[in-house]
N, C-alpha and C positions, 0 to 999 in steps of 0.2 A: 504494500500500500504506500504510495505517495503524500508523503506531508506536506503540510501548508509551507513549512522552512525549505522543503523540497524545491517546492514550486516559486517560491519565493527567492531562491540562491540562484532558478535556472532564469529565472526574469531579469536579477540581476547581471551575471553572466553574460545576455544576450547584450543586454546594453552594452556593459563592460567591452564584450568583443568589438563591437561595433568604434564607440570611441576608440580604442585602440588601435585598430585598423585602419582609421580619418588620417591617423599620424597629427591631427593637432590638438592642441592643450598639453604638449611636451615641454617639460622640462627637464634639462641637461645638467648634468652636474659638471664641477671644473675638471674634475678628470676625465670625465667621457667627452665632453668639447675638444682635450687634447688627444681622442683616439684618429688612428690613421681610416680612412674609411668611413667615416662617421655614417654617410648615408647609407652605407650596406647593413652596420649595425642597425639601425633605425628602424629597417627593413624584415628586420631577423625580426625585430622585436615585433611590429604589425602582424608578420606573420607566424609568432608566436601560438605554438597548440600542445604544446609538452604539458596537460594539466593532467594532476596524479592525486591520490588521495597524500601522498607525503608533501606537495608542494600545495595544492588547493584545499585544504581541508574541510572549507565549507560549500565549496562549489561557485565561487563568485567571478573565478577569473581575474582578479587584482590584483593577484603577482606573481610574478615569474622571475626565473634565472636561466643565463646562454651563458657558453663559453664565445669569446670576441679576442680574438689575437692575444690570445697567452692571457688574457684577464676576465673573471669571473666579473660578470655585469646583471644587475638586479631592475628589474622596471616596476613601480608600484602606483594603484592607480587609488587616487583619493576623492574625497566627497566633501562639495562645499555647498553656503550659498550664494545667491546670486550675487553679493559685494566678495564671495571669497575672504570673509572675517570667520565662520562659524559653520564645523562640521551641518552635514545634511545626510539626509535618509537617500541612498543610492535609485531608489523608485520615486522618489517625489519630482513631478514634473518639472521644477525649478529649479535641480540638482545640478549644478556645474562640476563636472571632474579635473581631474589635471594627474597627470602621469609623468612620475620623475622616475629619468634612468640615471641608474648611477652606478660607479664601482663600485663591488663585496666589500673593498675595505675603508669606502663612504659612507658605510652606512653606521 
């Protein structure tokens, strides 16, 4: 049987995918700005689908990890509102996200 949190992780998810695959509301960190390639990386990430129950545990699709030229790189995708001052509910119609990649040892 399918729970409501079920259903609810896979709504989110869909969104989640979708932002992420636009490639905007990305945020770069200073070490990934200085990686070589940058737009390949960028691209990895878009087309990011490596989700497992050890890296997705809820089913939301808001974060991942690649390997990128010998450096472990982390993309995580967050939830605001519409000023970007104050968490929001990932389903609420006014929900702005933004998605920082950054290196493993950025974080």
């Amino acid at each position: 049987m399918v729970s409501a949190l079920d259903v609810q992780a896979a709504s989110i998810a869909v969104v989640n995918d979708r932002f992420r695959e636009s490639g905007f509301g990305v945020l770069l960190t200073q070490g990934v700005r200085a990686i070589r390639n940058l737009e390949g990386l960028l691209g990895r990430v878009r087309m990011y689908n490596d989700f497992n129950e050890d890296n997705d545990p809820y089913g939301e699709h808001d974060l991942g990890s690649l390997k990128w030229e010998d450096e472990k790189v982390f993309w995580k995708i967050d939830y605001y509102d519409q000023n970007m001052e104050y968490g929001a509910d990932p389903l609420f119609h006014d929900c702005k996200r933004a998605m920082t990649v950054m290196l493993a040892d950025e974080y």
